[in-house]
LUMLUM-523140 format. One record per residue: residue in one letter; x, y, z of N, C-alpha, C in turn. Coordinates in steps of 0.001 Angstrom, whole numbers, plus 500000, padded with zeros to 6 digits. Example, Ala and Ser with C-alpha at 12.3 -4.5 7.8 and 13.67 -1.06 7.14 Angstrom:
2
A513190494310507800512300495500507800513200496700507800 S512850497750507080513670498940507140512900500030507870 
This chain:
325
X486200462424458590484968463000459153485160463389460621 X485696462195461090485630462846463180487021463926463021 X487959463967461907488818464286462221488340466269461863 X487621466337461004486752467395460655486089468081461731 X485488467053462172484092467602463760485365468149464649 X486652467735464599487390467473465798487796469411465911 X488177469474464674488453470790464286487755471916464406 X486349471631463590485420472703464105485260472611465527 X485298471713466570484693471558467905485655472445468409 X487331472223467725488320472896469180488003474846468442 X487814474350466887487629476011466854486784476690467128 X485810476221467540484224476594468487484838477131470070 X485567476147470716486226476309471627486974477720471965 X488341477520470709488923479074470323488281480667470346 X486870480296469701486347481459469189485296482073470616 X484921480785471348484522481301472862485302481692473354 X486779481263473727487404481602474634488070483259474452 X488228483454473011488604484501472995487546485890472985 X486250484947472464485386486161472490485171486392473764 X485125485909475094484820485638476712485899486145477088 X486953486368476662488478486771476962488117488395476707 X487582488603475493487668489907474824486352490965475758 X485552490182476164484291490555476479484740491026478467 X485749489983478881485967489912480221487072491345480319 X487882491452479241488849492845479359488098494100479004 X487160494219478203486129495339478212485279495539479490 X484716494341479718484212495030481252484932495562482222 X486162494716482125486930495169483358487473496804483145 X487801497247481874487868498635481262487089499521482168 X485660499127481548484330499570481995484559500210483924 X484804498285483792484676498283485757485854499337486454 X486715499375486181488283500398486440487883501838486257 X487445501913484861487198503785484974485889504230485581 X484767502943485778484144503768487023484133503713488272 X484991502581489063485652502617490783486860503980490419 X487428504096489712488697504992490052487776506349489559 X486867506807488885486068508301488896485391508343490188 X484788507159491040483988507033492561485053507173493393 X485983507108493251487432507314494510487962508299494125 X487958509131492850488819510319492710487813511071493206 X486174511048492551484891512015493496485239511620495259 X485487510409495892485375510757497070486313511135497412 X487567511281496848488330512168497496489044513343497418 X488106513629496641487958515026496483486686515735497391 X486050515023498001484903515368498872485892515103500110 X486265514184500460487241514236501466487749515347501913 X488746515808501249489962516817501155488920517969501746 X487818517987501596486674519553501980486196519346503277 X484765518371503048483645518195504718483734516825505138 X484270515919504305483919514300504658485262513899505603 X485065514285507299486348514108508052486293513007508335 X485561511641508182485606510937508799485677509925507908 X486440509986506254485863509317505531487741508814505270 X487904507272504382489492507015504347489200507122502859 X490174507631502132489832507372500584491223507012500500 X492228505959500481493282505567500257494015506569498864 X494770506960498470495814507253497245496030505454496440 X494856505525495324495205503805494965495992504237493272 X496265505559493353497769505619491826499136505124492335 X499300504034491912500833503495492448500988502909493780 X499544502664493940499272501339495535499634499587494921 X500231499099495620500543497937495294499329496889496089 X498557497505496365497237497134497533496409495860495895 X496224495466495660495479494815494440496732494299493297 X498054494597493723498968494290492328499243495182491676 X499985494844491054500774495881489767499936495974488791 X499093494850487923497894495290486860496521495990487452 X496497496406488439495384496872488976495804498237489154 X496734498871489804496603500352489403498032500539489417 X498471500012488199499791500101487264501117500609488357 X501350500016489211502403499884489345503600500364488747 X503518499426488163505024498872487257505164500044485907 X504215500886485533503911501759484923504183503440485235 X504344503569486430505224504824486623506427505108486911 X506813505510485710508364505609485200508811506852485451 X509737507221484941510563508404485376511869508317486691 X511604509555487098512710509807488068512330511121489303 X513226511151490030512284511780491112511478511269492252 X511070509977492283509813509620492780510401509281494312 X509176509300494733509500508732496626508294507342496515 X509265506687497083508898505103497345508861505290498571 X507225504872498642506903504831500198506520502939500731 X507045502644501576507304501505502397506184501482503596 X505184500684503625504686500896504773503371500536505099 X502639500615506015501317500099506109500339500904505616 X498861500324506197497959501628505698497674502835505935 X498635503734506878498850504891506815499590505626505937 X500547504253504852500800505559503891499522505472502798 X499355504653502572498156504382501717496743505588501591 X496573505970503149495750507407503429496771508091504235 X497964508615503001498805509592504009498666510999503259 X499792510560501904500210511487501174499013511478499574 X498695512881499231497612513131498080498311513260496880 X498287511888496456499566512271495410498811513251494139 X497715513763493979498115514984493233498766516022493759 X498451516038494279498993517561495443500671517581495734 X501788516003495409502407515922495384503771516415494160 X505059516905494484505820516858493462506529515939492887 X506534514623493466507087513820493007506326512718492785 X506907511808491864506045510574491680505968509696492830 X505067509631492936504801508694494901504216507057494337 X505264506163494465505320504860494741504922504165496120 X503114503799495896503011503822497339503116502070497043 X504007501864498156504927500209498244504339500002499446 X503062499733499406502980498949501080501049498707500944 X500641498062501876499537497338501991498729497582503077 X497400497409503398496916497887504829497518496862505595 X498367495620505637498734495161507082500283494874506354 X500921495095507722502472495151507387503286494058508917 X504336493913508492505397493355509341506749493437509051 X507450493480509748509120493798509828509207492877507946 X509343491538508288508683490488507444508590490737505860 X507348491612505793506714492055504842507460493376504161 X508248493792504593509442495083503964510245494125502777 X510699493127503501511531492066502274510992491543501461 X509381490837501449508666490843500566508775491783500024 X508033493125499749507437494117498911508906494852498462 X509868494438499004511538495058498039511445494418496968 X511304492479497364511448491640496356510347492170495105 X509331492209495387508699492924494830508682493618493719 X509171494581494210509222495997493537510603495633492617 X511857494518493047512390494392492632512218493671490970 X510996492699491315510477491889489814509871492604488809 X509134494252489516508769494950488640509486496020487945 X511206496244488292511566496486488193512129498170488590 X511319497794489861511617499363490196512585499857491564 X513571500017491228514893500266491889515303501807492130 X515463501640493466515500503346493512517297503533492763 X516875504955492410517862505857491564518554506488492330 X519332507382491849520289508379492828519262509485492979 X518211509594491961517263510777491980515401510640492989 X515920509190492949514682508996494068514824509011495910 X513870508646496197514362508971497954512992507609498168 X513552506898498956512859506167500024512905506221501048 X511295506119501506510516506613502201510472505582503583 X510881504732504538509969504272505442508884504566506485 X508042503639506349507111504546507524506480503749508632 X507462503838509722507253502656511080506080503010512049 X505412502391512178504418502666513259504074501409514094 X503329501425515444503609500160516022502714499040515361 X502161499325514049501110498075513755502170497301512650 X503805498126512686505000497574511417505268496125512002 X504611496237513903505581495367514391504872494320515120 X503570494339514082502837493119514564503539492106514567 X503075490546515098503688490045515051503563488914513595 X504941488224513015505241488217511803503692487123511058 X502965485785511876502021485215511246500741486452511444 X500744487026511864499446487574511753499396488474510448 X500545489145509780500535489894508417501263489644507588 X502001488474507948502882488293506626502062487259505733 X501267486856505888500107486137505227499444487030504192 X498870488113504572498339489595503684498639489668503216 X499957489827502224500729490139501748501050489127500644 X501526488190501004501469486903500095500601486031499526 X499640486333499993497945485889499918497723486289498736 X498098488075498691497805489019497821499011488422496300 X500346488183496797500985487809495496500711487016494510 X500251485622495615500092484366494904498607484356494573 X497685485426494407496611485499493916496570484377492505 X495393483859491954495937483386490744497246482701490301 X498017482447491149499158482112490947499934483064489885 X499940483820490405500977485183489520502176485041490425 X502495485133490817503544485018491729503439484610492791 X505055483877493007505572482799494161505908483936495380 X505885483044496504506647484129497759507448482924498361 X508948482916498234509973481644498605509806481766500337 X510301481122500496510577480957501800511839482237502589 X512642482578501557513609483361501891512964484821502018 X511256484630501643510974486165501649511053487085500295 X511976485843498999511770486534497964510397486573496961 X510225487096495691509244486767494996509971486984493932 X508900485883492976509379485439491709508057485412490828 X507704485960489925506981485413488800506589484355487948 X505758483827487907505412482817487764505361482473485781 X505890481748485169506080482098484040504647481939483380 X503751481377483706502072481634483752501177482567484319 X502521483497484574501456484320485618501190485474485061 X501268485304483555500169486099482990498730486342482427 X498121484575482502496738484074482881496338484582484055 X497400484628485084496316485088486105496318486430486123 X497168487234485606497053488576485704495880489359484893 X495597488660483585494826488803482777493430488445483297 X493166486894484137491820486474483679491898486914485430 X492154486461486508491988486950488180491888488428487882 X492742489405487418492455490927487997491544491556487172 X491603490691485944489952491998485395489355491739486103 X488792490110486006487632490023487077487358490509488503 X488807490774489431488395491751490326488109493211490064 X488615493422488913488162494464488549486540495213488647 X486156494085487799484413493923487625483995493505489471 X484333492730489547484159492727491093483636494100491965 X484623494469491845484672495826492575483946496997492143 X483993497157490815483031497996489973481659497129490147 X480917496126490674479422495185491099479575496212492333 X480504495901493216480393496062494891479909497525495184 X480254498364493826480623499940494495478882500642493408 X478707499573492235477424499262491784476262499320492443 X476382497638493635475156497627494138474896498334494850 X476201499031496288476097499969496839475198500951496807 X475578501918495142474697502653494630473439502572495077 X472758501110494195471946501063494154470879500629495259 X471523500037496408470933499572497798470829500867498584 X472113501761498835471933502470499613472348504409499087 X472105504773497679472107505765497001473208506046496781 X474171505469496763475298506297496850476622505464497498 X477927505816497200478868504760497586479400505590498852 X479328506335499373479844507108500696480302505677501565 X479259504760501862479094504016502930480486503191502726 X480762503324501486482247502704501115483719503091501977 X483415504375501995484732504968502777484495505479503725 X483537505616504923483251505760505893483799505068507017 X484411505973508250485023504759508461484805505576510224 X485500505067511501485020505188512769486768504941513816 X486344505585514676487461505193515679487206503832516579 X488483503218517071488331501611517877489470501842518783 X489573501245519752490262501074520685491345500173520767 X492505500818521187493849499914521170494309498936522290 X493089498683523234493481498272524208493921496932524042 X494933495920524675495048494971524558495960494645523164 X496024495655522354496825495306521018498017495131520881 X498737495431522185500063495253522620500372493774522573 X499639493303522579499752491496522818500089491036521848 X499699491496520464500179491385518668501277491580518218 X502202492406519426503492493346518479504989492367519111 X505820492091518589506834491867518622508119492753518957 X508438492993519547509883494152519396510627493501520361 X511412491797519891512089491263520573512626491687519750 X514705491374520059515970491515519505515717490938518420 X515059490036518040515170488983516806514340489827515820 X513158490700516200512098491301515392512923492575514506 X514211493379515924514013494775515621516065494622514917 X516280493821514983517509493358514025517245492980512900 X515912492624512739515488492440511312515401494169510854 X515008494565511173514296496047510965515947496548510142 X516366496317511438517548497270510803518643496238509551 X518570495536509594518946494772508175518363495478507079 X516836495182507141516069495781506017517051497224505609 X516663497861506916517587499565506920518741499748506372 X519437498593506503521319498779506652521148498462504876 X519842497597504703520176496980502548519344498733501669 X518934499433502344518825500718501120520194501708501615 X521195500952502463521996501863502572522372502468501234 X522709503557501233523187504794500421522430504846499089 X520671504626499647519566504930498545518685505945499220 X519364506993499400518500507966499963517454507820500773 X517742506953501808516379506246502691516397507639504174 X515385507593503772514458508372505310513453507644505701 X513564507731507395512631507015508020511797507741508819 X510789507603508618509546508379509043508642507930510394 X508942508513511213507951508012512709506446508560512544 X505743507869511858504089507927511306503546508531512622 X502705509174512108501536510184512924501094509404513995 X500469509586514789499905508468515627498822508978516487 X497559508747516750496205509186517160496273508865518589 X496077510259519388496937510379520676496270509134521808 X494901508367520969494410507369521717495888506213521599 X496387506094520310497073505428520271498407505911520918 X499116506380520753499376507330521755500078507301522788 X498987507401523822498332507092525339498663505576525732 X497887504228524453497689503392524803499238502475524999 X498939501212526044500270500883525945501463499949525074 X500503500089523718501244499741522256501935501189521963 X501251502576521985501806503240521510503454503506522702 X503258503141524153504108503289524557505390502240524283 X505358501409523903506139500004523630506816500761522545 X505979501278521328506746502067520280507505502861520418 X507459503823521341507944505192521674509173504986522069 X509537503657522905510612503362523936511332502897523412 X510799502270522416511685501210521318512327502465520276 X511123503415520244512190504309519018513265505003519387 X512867505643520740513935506922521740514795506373522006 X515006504880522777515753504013523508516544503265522182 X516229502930521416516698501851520619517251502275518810 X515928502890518203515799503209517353516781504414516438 X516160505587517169517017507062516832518624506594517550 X518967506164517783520178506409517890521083505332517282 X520275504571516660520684503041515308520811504104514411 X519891504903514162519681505811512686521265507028513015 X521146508198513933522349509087514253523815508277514104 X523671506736514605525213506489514185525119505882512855 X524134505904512277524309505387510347523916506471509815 X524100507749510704523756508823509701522375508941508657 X521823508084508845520446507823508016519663508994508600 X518660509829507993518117510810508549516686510754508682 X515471510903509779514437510354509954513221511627510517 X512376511490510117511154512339510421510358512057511473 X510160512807511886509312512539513835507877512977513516 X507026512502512840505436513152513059504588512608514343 X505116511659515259504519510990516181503343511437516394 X503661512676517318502948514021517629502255515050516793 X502618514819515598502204515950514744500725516719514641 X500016515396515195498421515655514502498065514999515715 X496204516153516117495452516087517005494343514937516858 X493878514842517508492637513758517369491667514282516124 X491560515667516682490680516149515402490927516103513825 X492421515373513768493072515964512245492598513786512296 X492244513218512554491955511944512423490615511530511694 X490456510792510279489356510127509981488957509259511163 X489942507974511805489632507324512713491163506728513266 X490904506154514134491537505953514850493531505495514407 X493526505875513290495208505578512347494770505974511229 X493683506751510263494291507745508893493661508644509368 X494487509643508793494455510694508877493569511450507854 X492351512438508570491253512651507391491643513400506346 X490497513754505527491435514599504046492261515992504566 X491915516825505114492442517953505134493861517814505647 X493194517073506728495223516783507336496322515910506577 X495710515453505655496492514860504804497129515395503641 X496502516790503490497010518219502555498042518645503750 X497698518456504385499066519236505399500211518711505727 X499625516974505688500907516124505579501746515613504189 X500966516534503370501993515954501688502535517100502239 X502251518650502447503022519575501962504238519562502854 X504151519177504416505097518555505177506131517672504770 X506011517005504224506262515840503518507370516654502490 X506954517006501642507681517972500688508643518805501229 X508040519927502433509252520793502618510301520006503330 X510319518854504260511198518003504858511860517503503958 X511715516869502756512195516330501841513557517421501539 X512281518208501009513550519742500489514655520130501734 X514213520419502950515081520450503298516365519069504165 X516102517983503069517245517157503760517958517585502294 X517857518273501458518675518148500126517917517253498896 X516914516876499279516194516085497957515011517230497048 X515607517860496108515068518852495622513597518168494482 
């Protein structure tokens, strides 16, 4: 008899968990195709009158994980793996792009955080080819200093316990860490599809979502690192995609930033230090420092929609002409 009750009780158990299982991956369905139709509408409003608005590129952002906007799922060949903070994230429009764009980087970054997100990319198995090109993209917020963003980053791995971040900077998968991938990211899923929901419904409309403002760099110099110990890391990172088609990219920079005396710390470190690490490794690197006016700025570091059509197609003909067809 108890041994009877015992049975129906755990299969009562079974039949919740899976129906709550089944019920939690449909919403999250739900929740996914309507945040990603509200971010493809805003940025496509972007790209026209909305200059002041950030709509990140989240196809192949590692910003939320690999089950959140599939990652690990764009296959092929061709592609540019971009490395980097949240300027690549609102850089390049990957429709507008020819190649498959692997955006490998997070809104906060550190020298640090490059070896993370290799390891990374390494568990998901995505290794550049002879037919791909990687991308870096240094700007002075790469060189914050290492506790203030290498936390972001790993915070983000060990979500759910999906994955470990060792001490050496590697990552590893967690052999359970497909409970959390399953039951943590739908539910942010739904999360986010509530947030962009109530929005709606509080204030008409999700605009207020990607709206975004200029801030001041003063004093931010105090965050950045570019001792010998910081910028020998850098070039380690550099010296391990040797002969993987790596280009390094000197990110746009908003002439407040600029001006300010973080952007000068950068500048000195790249002219003085930098470009001429890259000319004797022959590694070949892109200068947009300068490229773009205040006016081509959502705010104060992305770059608004239109200028960001100008910086894929940039992007492209530089490519083409280093030989990466």
């Amino acid at each position: 008899m108890k041994e009877t009750m015992l049975k129906k009780y755990c299969g009562t158990i079974l039949i919740v968990l899976l129906t709550g299982s089944l019920g939690l991956a449909f919403l999250a369905q739900l929740g996914s195709a309507y945040t990603k139709q509200a971010d493809q509408n805003a940025l496509e409003r972007s790209l026209t009158d909305k200059e002041t608005w950030v709509v990140p590129s989240t196809s192949g952002s590692a910003m939320g994980l690999d089950a959140v906007y599939a990652l690990k799922d764009l296959k092929g060949t061709d592609r540019l793996i971009s490395l980097g903070t949240s300027l690549t994230l609102a850089g390049i429009v990957d429709r507008s792009f020819d190649r498959i764009h692997i955006n490998a980087s997070t809104g906060s970054m550190s020298i640090q955080t490059l070896f993370v997100m290799k390891s990374y990319l390494d568990q998901l198995g995505i290794v550049p080819s002879d037919q791909d090109v990687v991308k870096l993209d240094l700007s002075p917020v790469m060189f914050t200093k290492k506790d203030l963003n290498l936390e972001v980053l790993v915070s983000a791995l060990r979500y759910e316990g999906i994955y470990t971040v060792k001490d050496d900077l590697s990552v590893k998968r967690n052999p359970l860490g497909f409970l959390g991938a399953f039951y943590g990211l739908n539910s942010k899923s739904i999360e986010k599809a509530f947030t962009y929901l109530s929005t709606t419904l509080l204030k008409g409309s999700t605009d207020s979502l990607y709206a975004s403002s200029t801030f001041s760099f003063e004093g931010y110099d105090k965050f950045l690192d570019f001792s010998a110990n910081n910028t020998a890391l850098l070039q380690a990172f550099i010296d391990s995609y040797q002969g993987k088609n790596l280009v390094v990219d000197l990110m746009f920079m908003h002439p407040l930033l600029q001006s300010s005396k973080t952007g000068q710390l950068f500048d000195a470190y790249v002219d003085q230090t930098l470009i001429p690490y890259l000319n004797a490794k022959g590694i070949p690197y892109l200068d947009h420092r300068n490229s773009f006016a205040a006016s081509d700025f959502a705010d104060s570091t992305h770059l608004n929609g239109k200028a960001r059509l100008r910086y894929t197609a940039l992007i492209e003909t530089q490519l083409k002409e280093l030989g990466y067809e």
